[in-house]
C-alpha positions as CSV (number, residue, x, y, z in Angstrom):
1,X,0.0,0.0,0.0
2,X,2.7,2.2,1.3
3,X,4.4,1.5,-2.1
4,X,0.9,2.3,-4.2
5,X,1.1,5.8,-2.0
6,X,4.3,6.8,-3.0
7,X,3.9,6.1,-6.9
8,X,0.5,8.3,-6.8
9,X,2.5,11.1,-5.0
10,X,5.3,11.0,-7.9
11,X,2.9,11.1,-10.7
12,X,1.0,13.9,-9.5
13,X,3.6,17.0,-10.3
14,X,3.6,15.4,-14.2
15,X,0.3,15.4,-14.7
16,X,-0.4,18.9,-13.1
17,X,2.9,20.1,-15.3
18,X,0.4,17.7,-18.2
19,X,-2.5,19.9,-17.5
20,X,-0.7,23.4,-17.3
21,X,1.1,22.5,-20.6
22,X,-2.5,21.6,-22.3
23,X,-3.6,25.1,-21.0
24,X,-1.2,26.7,-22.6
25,X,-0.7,25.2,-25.7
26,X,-4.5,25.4,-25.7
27,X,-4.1,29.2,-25.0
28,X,-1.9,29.7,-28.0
29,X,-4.1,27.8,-30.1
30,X,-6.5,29.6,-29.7
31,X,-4.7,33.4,-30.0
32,X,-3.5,31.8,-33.2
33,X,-7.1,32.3,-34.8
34,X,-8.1,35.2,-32.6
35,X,-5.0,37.7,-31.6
36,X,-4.7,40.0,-28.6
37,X,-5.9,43.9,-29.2
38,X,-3.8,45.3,-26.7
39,X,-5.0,48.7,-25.0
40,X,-1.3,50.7,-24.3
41,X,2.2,50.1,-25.2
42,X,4.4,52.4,-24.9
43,X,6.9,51.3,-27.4
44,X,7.3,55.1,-29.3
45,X,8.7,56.1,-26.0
46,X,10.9,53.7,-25.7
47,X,12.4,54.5,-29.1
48,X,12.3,58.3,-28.2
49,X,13.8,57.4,-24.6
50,X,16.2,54.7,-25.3
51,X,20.2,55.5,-25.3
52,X,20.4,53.4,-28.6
53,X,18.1,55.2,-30.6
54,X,17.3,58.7,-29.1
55,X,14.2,59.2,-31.2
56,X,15.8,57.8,-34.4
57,X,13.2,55.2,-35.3
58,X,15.9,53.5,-37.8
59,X,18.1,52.7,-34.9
60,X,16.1,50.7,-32.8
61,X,15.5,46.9,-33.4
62,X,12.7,45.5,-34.0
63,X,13.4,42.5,-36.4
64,X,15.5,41.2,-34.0
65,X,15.7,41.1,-30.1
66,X,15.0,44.6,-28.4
67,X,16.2,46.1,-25.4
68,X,12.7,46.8,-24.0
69,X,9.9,44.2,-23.9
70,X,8.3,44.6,-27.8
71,X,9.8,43.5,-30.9
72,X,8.4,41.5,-34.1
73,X,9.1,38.3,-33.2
74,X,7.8,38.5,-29.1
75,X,4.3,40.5,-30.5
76,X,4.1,37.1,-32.7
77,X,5.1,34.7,-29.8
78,X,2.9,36.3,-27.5
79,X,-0.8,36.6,-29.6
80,X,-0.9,40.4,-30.0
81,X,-2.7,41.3,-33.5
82,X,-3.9,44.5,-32.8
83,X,-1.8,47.3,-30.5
84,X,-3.1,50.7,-29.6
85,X,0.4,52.4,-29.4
86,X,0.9,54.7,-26.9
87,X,1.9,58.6,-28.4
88,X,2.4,59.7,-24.6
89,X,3.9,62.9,-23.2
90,X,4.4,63.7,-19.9
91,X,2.0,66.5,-18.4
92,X,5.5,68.1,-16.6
93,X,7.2,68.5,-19.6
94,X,4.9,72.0,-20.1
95,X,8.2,74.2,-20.8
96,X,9.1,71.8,-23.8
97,X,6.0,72.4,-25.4
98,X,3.3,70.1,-25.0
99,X,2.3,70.8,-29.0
100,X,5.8,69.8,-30.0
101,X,6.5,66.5,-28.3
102,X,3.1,65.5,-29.0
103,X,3.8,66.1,-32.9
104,X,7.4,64.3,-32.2
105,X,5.9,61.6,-30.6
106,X,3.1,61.0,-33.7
107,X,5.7,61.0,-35.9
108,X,7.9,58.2,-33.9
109,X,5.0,55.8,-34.2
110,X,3.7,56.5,-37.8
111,X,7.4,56.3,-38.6
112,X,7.5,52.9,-37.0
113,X,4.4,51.8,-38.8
114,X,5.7,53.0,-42.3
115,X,8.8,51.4,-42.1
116,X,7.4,48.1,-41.4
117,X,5.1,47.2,-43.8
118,X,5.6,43.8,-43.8
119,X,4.8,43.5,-40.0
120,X,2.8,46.3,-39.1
121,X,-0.6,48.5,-40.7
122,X,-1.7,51.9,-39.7
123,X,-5.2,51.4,-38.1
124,X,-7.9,53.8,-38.6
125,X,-10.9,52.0,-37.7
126,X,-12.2,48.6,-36.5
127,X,-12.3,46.9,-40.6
128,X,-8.8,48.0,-40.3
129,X,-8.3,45.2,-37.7
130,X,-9.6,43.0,-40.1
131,X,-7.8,43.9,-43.0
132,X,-4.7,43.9,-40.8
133,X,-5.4,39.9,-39.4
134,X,-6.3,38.7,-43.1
135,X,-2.6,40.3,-44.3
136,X,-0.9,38.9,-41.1
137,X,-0.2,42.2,-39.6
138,X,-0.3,44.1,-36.7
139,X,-2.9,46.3,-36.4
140,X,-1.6,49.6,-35.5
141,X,-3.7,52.2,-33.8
142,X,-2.2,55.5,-32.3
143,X,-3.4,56.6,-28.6
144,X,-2.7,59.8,-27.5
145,X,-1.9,59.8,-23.4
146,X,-2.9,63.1,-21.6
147,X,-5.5,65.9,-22.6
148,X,-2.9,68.9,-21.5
149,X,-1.6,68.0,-25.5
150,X,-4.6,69.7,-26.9
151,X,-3.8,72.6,-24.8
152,X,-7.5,74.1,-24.2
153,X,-8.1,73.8,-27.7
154,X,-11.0,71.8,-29.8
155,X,-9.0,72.3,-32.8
156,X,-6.0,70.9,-31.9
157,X,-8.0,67.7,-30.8
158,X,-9.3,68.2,-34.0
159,X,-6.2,68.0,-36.2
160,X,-4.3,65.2,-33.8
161,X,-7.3,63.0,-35.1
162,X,-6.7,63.6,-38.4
163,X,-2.7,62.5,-38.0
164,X,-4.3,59.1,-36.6
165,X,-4.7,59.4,-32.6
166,X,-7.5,57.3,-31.8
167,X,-8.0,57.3,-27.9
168,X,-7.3,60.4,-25.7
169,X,-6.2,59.9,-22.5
170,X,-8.1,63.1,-20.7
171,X,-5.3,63.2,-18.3
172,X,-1.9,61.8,-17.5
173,X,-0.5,62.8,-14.0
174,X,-1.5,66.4,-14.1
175,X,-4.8,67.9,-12.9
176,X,-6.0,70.5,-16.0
177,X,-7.5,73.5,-16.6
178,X,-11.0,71.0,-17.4
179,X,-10.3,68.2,-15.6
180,X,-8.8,66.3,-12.4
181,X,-6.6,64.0,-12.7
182,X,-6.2,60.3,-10.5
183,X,-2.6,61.4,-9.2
184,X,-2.9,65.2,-8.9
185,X,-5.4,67.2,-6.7
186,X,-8.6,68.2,-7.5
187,X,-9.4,71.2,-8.5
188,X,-12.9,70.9,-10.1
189,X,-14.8,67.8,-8.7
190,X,-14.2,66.3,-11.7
191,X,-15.3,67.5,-15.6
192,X,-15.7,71.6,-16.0
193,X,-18.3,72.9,-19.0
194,X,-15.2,72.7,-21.6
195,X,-14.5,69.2,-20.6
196,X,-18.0,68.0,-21.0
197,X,-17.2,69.8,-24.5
198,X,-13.8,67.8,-25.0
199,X,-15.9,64.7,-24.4
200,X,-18.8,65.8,-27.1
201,X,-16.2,66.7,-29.4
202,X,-14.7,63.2,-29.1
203,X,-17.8,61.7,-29.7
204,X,-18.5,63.2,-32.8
205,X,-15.1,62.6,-34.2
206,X,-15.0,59.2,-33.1
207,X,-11.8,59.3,-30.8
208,X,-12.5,56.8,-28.0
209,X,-12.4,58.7,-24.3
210,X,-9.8,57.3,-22.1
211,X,-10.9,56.9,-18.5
212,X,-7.0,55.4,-17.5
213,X,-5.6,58.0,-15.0
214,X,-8.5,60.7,-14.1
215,X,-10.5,60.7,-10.7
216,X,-13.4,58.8,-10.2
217,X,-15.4,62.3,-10.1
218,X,-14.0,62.8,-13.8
219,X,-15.4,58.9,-14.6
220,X,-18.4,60.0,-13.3
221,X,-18.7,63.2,-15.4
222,X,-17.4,61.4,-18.7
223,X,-20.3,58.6,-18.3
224,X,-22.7,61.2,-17.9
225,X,-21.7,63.1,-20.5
226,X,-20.9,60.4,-23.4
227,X,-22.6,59.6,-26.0
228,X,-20.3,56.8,-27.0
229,X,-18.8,53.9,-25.2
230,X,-15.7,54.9,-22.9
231,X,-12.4,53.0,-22.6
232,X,-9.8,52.4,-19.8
233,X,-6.8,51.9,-21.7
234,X,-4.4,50.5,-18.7
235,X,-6.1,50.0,-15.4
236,X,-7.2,47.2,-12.8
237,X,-9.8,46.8,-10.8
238,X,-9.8,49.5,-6.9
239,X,-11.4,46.5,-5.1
240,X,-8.8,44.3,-5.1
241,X,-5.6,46.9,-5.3
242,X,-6.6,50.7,-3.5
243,X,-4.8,52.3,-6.0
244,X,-5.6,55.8,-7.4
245,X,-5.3,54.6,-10.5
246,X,-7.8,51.6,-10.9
247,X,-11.7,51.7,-11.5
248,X,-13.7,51.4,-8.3
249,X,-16.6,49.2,-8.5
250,X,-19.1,51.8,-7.9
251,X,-17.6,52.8,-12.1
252,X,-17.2,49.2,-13.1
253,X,-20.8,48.7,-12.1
254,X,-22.1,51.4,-14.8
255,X,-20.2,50.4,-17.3
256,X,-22.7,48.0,-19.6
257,X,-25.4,51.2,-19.6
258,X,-22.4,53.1,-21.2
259,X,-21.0,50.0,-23.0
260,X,-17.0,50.3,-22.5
261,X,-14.5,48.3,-21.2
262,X,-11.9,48.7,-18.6
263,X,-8.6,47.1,-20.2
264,X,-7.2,45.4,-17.4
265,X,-3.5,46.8,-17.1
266,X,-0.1,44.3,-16.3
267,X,1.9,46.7,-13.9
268,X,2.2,45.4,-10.3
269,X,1.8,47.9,-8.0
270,X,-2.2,48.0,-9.9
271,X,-2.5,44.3,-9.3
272,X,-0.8,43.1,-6.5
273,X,-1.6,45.1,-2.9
274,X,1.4,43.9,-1.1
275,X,3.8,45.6,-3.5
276,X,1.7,48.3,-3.6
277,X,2.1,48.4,0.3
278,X,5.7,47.8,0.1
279,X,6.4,50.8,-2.6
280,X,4.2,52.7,0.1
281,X,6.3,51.9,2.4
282,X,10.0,52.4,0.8
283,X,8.3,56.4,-0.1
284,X,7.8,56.3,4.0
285,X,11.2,55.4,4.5
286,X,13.0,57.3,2.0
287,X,10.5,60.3,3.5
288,X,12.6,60.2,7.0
289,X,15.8,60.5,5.6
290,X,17.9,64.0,4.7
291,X,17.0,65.0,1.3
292,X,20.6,64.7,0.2
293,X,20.5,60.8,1.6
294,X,17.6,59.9,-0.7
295,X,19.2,58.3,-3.2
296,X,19.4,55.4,-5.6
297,X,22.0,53.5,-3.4
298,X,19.6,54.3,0.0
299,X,16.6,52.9,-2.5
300,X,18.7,49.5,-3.0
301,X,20.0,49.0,0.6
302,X,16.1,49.0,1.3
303,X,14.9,46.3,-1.0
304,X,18.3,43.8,0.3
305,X,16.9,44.5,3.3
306,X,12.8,44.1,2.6
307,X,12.8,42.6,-0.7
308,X,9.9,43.5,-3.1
309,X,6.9,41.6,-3.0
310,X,6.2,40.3,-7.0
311,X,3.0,40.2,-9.0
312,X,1.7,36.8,-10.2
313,X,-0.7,35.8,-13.2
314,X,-3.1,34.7,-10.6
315,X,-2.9,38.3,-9.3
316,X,-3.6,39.7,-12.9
317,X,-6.1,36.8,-13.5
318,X,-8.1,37.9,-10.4
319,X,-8.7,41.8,-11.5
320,X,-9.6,40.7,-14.8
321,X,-12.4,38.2,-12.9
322,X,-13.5,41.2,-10.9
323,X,-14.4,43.4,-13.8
324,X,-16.1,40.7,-15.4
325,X,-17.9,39.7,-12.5
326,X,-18.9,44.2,-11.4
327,X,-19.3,45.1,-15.0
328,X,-19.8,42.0,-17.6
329,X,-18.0,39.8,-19.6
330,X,-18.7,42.4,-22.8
331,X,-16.5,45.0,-20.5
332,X,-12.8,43.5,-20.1
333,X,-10.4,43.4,-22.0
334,X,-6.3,43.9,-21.9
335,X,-4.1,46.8,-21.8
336,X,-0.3,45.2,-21.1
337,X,1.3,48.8,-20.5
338,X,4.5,46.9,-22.0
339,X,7.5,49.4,-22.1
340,X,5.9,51.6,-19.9
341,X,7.2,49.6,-16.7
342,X,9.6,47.4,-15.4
343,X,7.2,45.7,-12.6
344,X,5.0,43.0,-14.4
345,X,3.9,39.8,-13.2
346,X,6.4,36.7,-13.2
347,X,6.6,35.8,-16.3
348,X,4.8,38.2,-18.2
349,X,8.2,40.4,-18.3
350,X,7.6,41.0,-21.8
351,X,4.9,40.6,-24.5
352,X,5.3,37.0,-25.3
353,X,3.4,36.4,-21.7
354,X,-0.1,36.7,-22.5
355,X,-0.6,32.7,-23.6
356,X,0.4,32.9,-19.6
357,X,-2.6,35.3,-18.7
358,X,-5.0,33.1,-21.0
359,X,-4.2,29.8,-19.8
360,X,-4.2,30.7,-16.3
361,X,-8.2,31.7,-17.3
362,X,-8.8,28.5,-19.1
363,X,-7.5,26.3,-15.8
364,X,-10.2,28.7,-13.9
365,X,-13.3,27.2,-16.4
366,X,-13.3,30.6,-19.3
367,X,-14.5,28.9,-22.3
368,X,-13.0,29.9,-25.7
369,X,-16.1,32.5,-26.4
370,X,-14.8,34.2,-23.4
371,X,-11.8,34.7,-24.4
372,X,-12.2,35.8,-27.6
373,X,-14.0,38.4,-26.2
374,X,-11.2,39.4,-23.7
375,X,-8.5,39.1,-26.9
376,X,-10.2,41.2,-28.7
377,X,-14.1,41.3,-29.2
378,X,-14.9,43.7,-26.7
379,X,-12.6,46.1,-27.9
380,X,-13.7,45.9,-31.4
381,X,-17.1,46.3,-30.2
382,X,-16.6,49.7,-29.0
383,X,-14.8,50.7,-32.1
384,X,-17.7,50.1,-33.8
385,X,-19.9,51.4,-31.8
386,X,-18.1,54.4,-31.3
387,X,-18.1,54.8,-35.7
388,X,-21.4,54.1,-35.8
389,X,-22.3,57.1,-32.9
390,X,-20.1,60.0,-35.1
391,X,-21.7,59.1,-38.1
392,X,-24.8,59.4,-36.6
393,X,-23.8,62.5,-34.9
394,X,-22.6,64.0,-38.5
395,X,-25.9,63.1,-40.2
């Protein structure tokens, strides 16, 4: 018997490692037929940011292995088939011109786009998705990250659609003139009249509203104010992570009267409390200390003393559960934020790890409908949607 016992115990680990492999090869199987529509990566900045290429588009490679976490051949490995690619400036760089690096940053990713061909289509609508899956390509949409770019003005919103920016962000980390932002203070309990008039101009262009970094007051304001369906381009679910930058539930829970989707975001400190805790903590730390002693050497004696807490696909697997279970499965979907941070979930370090995400799902009982509305579906239901409201609108 004792015998019997022990040969049970040894073949368990194989047939769980069995099972996990069946999940994921069944995971990449099935983002074979159906690819990922990803919600924000921040590859143009990378190429602007990175010592290799400083801005130079040419320099930086992409047909073979990258420094950052995107290149051809990992978008491929990993299911993505559609990218919404992040044109982001930061809301503190006022005195370079928010106008100009905007414009620079356009150019970067259309650059990227044009001198790809082969791997990579400019995405104007939702039949460019299509067009883009039947040529083997990845769909390339441009999404503009922080309404301080427009600077107060409908007409610049006006002419960045026009160069291709698809989503606007409404802020980044910088409370505006029209609206408060997640990270900043308030300063007008959410939306003022020209916001709500940002929002209707949106609409009727067909720009998709970006929820990802404002207050909950400014969520509020958008859903009462849009005529189209809203998106969160890179955020996780308040309930399970108190961070100011994920969707509280009392949001999540109006979201299938408004019809968007919150695009469930990779980055750990959004998806795993105890390293939000811990970063909390280090910023107390570092807080008691001289200013002059506050620096990157006093930052690394503190993690060899309290190492960081890590992220997990369960972790990610379990906000993506709690917006479908508050809002709907027609209202999740996935917004890596690849290349805009180093802290991701083990094993999701770079964009071949979404098979991870999905088969993590398909062990917890999603069928393959469900996931191809998470993949990509959901998202291409608001594009749609959000076409069909402007021309509407401009009838």
């Amino acid at each position: 018997m004792r015998r019997f016992l022990l040969a049970v115990a040894l073949t368990l680990p194989a047939v769980s490692h069995a099972q996990d492999d069946a999940a994921l090869a069944h995971a990449r199987e099935l983002l074979a037929s159906m690819p990922i529509i990803d919600g924000h990566n921040d590859l143009p900045w990378e190429i602007r940011e990175n010592p290799i290429s400083m801005m130079d588009v040419a320099k930086y490679p992409l047909r073979t292995p990258a420094p950052g976490h995107t290149d051809f051949a990992r978008l491929k490995q990993g299911g993505v088939g559609g990218q919404f690619w992040s044109v982001y400036v930061p809301g503190e760089e006022k005195a370079y011109g928010y106008a100009r690096m905007q414009l620079e940053q356009l150019d970067i990713a259309r650059t990227m786009i044009a001198m790809y061909p082969d791997e990579l289509m400019l995405a104007l609508s939702a039949d460019d998705v299509e067009r883009a899956r039947r040529e083997g390509k990845v769909a390339s949409f441009l999404g503009m990250e922080g309404g301080h770019v427009i600077e107060n003005s409908l007409g610049a919103l006006r002419m960045y659609y026009d160069l291709g920016a698809r989503y606007l962000t409404l802020t980044h980390n910088v409370t505006l003139d029209w609206a408060d932002a997640a990270s900043d203070t308030a300063a007008h309990g959410g939306l003022t009249e020209f916001g709500r008039q940002v929002v209707r101009e949106m609409n009727r262009l067909g720009m998709l509203v970006d929820l990802s970094h404002v207050s909950p007051a400014t969520m509020s304001d958008v859903l009462n104010t849009s005529s189209a369906p809203i998106i969160f381009s890179h955020s996780s679910s308040r309930a399970l992570t108190d961070h100011v930058r994920n969707v509280p539930d009392s949001i999540l829970a109006r979201l299938p009267a408004n019809g968007g989707v919150v695009m469930v975001t990779f980055v750990g400190p959004f998806i795993s409390q105890p390293m939000l805790d811990w970063q909390a903590t280090l910023e107390d730390s570092m807080a008691t200390l001289p200013e002059a002693e506050r620096t990157r050497e006093a930052r690394a004696a503190y993690r060899l003393r309290h190492p960081r807490p890590e992220a997990t696909v369960a972790d990610l697997a379990d906000h993506v559960e709690r917006v479908r279970r508050i809002a709907g499965l027609d209202h999740v979907a996935l917004g890596g934020d690849y290349d805009g941070t180093s802290e991701l979930p083990v094993g999701m370090e770079d964009v071949t790890g979404y098979p991870l995400l999905f088969a993590e799902l398909i062990r917890r009982g999603w069928s393959d409908a469900d996931l191809m509305q998470l993949a990509g579906g959901n998202i291409l239901r608001v594009l749609r949607e959000a076409e069909r409201i402007r021309d509407r609108l401009a009838a």
